[in-house]
C-alpha positions in Angstrom: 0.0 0.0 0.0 1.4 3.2 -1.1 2.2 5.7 1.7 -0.1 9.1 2.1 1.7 11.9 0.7 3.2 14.2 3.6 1.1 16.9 4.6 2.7 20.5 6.0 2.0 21.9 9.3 -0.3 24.3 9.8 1.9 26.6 11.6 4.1 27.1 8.5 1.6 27.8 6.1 0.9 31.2 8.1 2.9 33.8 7.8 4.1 35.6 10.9 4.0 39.1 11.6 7.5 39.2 10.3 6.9 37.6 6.9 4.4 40.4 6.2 6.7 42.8 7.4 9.7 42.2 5.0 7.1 40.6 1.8 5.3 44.3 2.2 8.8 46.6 2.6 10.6 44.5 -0.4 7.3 44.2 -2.9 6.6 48.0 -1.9 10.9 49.0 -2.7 10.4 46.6 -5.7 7.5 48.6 -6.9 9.3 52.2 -6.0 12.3 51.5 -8.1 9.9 50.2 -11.2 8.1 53.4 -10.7 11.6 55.7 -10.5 12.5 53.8 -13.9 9.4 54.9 -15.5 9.1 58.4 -14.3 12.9 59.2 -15.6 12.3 57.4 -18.9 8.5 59.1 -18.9 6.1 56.8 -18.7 3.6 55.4 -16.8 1.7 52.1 -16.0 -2.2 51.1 -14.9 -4.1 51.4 -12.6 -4.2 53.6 -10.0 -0.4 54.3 -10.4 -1.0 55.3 -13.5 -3.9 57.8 -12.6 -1.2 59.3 -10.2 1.2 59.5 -13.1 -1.3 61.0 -15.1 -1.8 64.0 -12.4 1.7 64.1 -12.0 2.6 65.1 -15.7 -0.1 67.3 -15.9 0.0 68.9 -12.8 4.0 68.8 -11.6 2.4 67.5 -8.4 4.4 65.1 -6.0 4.0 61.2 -7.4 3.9 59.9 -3.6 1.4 62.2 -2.4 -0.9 61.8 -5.4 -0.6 58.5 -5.7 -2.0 58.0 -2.2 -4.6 60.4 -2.4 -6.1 58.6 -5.1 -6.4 55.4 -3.4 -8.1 56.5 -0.6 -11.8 55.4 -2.5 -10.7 52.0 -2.5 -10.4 51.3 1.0 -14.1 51.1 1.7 -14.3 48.4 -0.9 -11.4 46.4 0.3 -12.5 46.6 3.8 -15.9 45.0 2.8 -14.8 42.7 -0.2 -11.1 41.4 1.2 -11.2 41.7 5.1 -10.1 43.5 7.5 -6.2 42.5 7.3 -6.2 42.9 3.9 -7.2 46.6 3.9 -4.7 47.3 7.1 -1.9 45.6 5.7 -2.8 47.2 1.6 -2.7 51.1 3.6 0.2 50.2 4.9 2.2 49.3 1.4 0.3 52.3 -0.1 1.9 54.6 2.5 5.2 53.1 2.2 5.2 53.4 -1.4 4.5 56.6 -1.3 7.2 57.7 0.6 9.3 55.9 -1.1 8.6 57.3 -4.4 9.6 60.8 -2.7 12.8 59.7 -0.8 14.4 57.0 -3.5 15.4 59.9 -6.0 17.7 61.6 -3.2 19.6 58.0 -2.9 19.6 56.8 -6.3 20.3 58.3 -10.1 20.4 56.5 -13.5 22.6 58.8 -16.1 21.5 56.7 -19.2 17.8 54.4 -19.7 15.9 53.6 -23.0 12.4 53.4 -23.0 12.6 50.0 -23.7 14.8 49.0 -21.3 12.3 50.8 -18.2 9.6 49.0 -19.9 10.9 45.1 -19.4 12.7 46.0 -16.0 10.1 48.5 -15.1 7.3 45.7 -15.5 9.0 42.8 -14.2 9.6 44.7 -11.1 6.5 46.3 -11.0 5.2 42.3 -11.3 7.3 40.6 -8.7 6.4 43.7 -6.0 3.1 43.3 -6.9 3.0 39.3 -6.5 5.4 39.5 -3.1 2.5 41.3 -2.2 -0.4 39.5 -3.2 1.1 36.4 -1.2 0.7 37.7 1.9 -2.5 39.5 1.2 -1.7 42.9 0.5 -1.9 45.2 -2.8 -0.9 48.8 -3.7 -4.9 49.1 -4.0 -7.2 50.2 -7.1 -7.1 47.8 -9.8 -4.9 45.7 -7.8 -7.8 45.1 -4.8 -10.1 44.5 -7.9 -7.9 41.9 -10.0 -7.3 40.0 -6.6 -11.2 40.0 -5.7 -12.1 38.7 -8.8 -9.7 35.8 -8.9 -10.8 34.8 -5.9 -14.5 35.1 -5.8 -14.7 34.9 -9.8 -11.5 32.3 -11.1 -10.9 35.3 -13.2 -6.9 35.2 -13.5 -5.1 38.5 -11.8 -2.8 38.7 -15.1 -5.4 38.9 -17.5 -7.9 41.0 -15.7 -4.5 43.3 -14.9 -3.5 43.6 -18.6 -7.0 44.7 -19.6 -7.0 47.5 -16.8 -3.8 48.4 -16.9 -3.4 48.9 -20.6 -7.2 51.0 -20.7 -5.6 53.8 -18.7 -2.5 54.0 -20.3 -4.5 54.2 -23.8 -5.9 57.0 -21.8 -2.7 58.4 -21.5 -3.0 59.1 -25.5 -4.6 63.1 -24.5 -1.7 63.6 -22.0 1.8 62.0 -23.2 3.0 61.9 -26.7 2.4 58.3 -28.5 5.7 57.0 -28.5 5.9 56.8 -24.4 2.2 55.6 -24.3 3.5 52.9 -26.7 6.4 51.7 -24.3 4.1 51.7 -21.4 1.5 49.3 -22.8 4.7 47.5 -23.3 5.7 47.7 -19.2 2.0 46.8 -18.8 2.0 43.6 -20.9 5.3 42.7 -19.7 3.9 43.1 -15.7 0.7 41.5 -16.6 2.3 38.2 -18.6 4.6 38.0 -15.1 1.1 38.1 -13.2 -0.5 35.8 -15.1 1.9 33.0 -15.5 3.2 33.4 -11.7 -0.2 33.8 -10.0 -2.2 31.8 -10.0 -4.9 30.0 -7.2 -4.0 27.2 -5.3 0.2 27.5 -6.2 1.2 29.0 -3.5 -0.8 27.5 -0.1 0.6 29.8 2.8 -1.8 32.3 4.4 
């Protein structure tokens, strides 16, 4: 008679207090440094980050600051759709990333970077932040909160539904940016999106 396959603890598939804390500070300095690569080589990316971006070029306004202001709507939904820990631990990468976005350019400069080049980098970091995050329930909010709700109450993969929102509001970005940049950014998008959908995906990774 074959043997029943091992099974893991319980205890170590929770995370501890500490696992959140270092998955939400490296996603969140993952995701600052994919947004520094963007903003020097001008573009943007989806979702609420991109909104911020959007604001940003237009206005001159601070990246951080606007990008937290316009998450502040989506907390109400997370709170109700996603849990409590969820929202907490989402408002706590938001603010993070925010000042990050502020501080990083005073410790960190890049004489020379092709579109191109921010796009793939830009998007695979962007991805892997986003997905260090999504592992220990958290998101940088907007689109993100969405894509995860839907994947888990819908089956709808996070990649897919991420690549359609993502790349909408950078075609947005058509009326603010010239067409080249917006071109490169639906690149970064895709590129984040592909990483998304082939690396999350429900029931692959089992910790809580």
């Amino acid at each position: 008679m074959n043997a029943p396959p091992p099974t893991t603890p319980p205890s170590l598939l929770r995370h501890s207090h500490l696992d959140d804390a270092q998955a939400i500070f490296s996603g969140t300095l993952f995701v600052a440094v994919a947004m520094m690569l963007f903003g020097q080589a001008g573009l943007l990316t989806g979702g609420t980050a991109g909104i911020a971006f959007l604001l940003h070029y237009a206005t001159g306004a601070s990246f951080g600051k606007l990008f937290f202001l316009v998450n502040l709507p989506f907390y109400g939904f997370a709170w109700h759709r996603m849990g409590r820990a969820f929202t907490l631990k989402t408002f706590c990468a938001i603010a993070l990333l925010s000042l990050m976005t502020d501080w990083a350019p005073r410790y960190l400069s890049i004489g020379l970077l092709h579109p191109a080049f921010a796009a793939v980098l830009g998007g695979l970091m962007l991805g892997t932040g986003c997905l260090f995050l999504a592992r220990h329930r958290a998101s940088l909010g907007g689109a993100t909160v969405l894509t995860l709700y839907l994947q888990d109450r819908r089956g709808w993969p996070a990649g897919k539904v991420q690549i359609g929102i993502d790349c909408t509001v950078v075609l947005l970005a058509l009326f603010v940016i010239p067409p080249q940049r917006v071109g490169w950014s639906v690149m970064a998008a895709v590129v984040m999106g592909l990483f998304l959908w082939i690396n999350h995906k429900p029931g692959r990774y089992a910790a809580t």
